[in-house]
matplotlib code that plots the C-alpha trace (Angstrom):
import matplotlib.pyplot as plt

x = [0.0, 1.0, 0.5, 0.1, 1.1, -0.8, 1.9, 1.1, 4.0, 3.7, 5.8, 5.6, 7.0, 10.4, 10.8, 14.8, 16.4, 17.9, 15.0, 13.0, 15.3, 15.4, 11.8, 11.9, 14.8, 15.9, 19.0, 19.0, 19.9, 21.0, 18.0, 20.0, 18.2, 19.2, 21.3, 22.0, 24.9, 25.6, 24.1, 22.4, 18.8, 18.3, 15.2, 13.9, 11.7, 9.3, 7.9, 4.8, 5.6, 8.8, 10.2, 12.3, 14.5, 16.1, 19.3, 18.3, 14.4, 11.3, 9.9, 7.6, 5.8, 5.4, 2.6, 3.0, 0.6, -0.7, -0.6, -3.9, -4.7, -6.2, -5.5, -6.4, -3.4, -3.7, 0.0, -0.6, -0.6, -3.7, -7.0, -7.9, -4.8, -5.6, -7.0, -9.7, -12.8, -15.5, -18.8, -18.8, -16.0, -12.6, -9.1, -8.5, -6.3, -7.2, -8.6, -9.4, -9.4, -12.6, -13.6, -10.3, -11.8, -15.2, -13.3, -11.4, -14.7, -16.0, -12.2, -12.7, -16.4, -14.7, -12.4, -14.2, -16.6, -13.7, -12.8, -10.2, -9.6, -9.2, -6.6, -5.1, -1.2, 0.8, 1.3, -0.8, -1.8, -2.1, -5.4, -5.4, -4.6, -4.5, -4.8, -2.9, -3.9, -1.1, -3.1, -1.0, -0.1, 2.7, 1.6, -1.9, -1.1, -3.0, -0.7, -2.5, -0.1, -1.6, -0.2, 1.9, 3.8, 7.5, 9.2, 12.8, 15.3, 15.2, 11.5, 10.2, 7.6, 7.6, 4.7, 3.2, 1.4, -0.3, 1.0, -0.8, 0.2, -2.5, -1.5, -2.1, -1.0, 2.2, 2.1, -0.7, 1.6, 4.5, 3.2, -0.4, -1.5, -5.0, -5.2, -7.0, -5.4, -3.5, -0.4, 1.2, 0.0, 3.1, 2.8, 5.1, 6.1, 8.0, 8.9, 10.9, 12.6, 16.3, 16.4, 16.3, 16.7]
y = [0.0, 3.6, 6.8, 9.9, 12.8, 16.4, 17.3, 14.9, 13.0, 9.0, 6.6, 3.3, 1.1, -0.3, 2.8, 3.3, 5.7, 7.3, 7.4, 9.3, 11.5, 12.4, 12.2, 14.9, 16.6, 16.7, 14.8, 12.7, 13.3, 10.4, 9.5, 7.7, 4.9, 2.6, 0.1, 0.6, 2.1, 5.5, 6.0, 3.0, 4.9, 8.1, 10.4, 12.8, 15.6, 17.4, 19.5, 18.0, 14.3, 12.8, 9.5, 6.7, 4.5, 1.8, 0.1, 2.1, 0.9, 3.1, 1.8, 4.2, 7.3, 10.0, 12.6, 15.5, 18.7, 20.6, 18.0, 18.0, 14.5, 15.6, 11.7, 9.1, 7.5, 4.4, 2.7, -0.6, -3.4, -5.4, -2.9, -3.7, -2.0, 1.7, 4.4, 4.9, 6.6, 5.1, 6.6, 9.9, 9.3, 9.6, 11.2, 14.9, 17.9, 19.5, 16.5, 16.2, 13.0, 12.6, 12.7, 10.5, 7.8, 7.9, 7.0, 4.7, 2.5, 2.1, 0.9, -1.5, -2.5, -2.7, -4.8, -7.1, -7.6, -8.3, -11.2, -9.3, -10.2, -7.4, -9.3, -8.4, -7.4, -9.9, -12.6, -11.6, -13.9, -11.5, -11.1, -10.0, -6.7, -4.9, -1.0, 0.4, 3.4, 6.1, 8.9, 11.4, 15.2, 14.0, 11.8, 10.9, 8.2, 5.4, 2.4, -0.2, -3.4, -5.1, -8.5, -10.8, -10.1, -11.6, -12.2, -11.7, -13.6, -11.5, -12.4, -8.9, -8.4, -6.1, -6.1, -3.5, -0.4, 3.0, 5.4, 8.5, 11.4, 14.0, 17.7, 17.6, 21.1, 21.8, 21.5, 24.3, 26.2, 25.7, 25.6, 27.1, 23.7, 22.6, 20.1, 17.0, 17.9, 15.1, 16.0, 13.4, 10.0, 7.3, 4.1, 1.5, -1.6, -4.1, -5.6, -3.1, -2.8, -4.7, -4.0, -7.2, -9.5]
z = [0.0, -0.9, 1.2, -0.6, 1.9, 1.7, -0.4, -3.4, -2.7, -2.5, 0.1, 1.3, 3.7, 2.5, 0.6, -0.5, 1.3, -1.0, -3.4, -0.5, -0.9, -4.8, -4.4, -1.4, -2.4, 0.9, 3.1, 5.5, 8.9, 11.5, 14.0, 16.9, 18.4, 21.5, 20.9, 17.7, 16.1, 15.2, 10.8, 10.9, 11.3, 9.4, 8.5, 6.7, 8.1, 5.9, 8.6, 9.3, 8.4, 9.7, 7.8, 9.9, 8.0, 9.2, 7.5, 4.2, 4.2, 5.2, 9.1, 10.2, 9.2, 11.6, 11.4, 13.3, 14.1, 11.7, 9.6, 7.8, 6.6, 2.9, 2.8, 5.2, 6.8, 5.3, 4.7, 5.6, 3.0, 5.2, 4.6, 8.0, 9.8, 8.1, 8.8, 6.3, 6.3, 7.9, 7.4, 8.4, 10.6, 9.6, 10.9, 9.9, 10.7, 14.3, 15.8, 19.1, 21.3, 21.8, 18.1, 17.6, 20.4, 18.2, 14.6, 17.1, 18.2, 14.5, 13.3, 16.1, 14.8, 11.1, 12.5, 13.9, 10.8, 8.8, 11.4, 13.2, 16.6, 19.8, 22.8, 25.4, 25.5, 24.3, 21.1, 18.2, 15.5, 11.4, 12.3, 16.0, 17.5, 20.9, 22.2, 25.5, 27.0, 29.1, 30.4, 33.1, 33.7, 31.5, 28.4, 26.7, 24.6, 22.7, 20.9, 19.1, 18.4, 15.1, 14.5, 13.6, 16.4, 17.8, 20.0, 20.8, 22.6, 25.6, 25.4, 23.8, 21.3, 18.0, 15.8, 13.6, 15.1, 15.7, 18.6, 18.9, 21.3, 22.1, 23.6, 27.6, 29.5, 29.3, 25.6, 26.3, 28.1, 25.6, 22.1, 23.0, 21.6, 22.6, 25.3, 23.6, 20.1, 18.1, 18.5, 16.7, 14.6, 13.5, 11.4, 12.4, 10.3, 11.9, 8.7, 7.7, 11.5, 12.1, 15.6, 18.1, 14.5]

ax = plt.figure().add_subplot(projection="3d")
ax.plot(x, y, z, "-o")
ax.set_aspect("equal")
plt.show()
């Protein structure tokens, strides 16, 4: 599956690096991560959409505030993972949680007509997914794990997944950002991630 970002340009997971960046016309910049060694992740930031790569291959797509969503998020290859419109409900620029939580319940209803199963954290089957939920003065988070998942030797577990970050008050007080707004909407795909391989 393709994403077409609001500024008519098209990427996909796997995506080169380098032709992200012909098709940018940007360069990358090194994006440091954990454990892994120094150039080995780099990105590309457009502003509004920030693009992981990991050993040269697109991983995750970041979308950041004000991005305005002129097209659905919808990168996944399985229809079931994306963020499509459903009815009248669908993810747009200068939404707010509780709108978000409403698009959020009928993904879940799609989901489940399509045979989809909802668990509880841990070992997902291609067809099973779970959401997790970090509400404090500090962080208002939602991550939804969508399967296959693995597992790792030291017994941890990557999978595909949303993570969506939502404005609380010190954003308020910093950026003058809304508390409630989405802040901030990535697209993970573990396929295309090297680390604990």
């Amino acid at each position: 599956m393709q994403q077409t970002l609001d500024n008519g340009k098209v990427v996909y997971f796997g995506l080169a690096l380098r032709r992200a960046e012909e098709l940018l016309s940007l360069q990358a910049t090194d994006h440091p991560l954990p454990g892994k060694p120094k150039g080995g992740n780099k990105a590309l930031d457009l502003g509004d959409v920030y693009l992981c790569f990991d050993n040269g291959r697109l991983r995750d797509i970041e979308f950041r505030y004000p991005y305005q969503f002129t097209n659905s998020p919808a990168p996944y290859p399985e229809h079931w993972k994306n963020f499509m419109p459903i009815g009248e409900k669908k993810i747009h620029g200068n939404i707010f949680r509780d709108e978000l939580l409403e698009y959020l319940a009928a993904w879940e209803k799609r989901a489940a007509a399509l045979g989809v199963e909802k668990m509880a954290l841990g070992d997902l089957s291609s067809c099973q997914y779970s959401i997790s939920f970090e509400r404090n003065q500090f962080r208002d988070m939602i991550h939804i794990s969508m399967g296959p998942s693995r597992r790792t030797a030291g017994q941890g577990i990557w999978c595909d997944g949303w993570t969506l970050f939502f404005a609380v008050e010190s954003d308020f007080e910093a950026h003058g950002e809304e508390r409630g707004l989405l802040k901030s909407l990535t697209a993970f795909r573990d396929e295309f991630n090297t680390a604990a391989r």
